[in-house]
C-alpha positions as CSV (number, residue, x, y, z in Angstrom):
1,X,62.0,148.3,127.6
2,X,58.9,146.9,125.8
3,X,58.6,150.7,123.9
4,X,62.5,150.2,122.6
5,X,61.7,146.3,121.2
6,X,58.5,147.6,119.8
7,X,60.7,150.7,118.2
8,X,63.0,148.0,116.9
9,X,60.5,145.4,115.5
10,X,59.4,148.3,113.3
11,X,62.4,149.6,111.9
12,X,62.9,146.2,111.3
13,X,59.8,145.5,109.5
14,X,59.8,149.2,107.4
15,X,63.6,148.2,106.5
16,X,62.0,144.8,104.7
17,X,59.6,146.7,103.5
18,X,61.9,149.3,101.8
19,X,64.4,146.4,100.6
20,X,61.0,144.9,98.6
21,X,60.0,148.2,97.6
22,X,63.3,149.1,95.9
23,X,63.0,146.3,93.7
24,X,61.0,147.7,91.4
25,X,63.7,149.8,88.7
26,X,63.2,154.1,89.7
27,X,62.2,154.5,85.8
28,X,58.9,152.5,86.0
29,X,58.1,153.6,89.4
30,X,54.5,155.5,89.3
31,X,54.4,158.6,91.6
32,X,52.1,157.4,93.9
33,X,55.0,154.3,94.3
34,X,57.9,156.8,94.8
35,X,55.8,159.0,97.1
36,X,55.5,155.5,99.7
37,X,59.0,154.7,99.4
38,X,60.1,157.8,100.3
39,X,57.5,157.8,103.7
40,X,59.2,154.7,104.2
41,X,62.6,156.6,103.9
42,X,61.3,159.3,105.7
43,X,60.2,157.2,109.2
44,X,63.5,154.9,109.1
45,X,65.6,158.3,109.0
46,X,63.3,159.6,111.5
47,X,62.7,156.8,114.3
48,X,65.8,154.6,113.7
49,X,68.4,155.2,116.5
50,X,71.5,154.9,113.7
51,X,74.6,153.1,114.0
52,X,76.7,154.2,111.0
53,X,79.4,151.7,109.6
54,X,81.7,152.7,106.8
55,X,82.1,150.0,104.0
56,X,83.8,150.1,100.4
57,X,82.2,148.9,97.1
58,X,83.8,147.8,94.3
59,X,82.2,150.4,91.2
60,X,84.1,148.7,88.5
61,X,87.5,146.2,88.7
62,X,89.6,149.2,89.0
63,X,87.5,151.7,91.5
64,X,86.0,151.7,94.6
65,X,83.2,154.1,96.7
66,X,83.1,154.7,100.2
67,X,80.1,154.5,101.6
68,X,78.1,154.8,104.6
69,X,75.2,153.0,105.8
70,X,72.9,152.3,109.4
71,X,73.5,148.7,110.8
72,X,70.2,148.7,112.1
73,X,67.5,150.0,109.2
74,X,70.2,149.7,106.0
75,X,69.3,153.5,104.9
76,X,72.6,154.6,103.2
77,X,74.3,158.0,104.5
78,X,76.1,160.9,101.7
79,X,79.0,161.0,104.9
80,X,79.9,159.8,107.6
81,X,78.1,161.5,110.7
82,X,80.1,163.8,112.6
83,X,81.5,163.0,116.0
């Protein structure tokens, strides 16, 4: 039990991490900067135990995206997983 709160306390923690990171625009990233976010990337698709919901964003007033993200760690899916 301890293991799985420790697991959770660091997806939780590399899931901040990656919502600060992505702050800064992809354009004036350095390569050193993109090579950490995706190692951040990387462990939360690795070690996050995913719970996939399904949401729709508005692109513009007249269209909308499906999309598909993990509950737990926020790392956004191209499709839904299969069952």
């Amino acid at each position: 039990m301890e293991e799985q709160s420790s697991n959770m306390l660091e997806i939780e923690m590399m899931s901040r991490a990656k919502s600060y990171l992505d702050g800064i625009p992809v354009n004036i990233q350095t390569h050193e900067y993109a090579n950490i976010i995706q190692l951040v990337n990387k462990y939360l698709h690795t070690h996050c135990k995913h719970s996939i919901v399904q949401d729709l964003i508005d692109i513009d007033p007249d269209h909308s995206k499906i999309i598909y993200y993990c509950e737990h760690c926020n790392i956004t899916m191209d499709k839904a997983p299969a069952d």
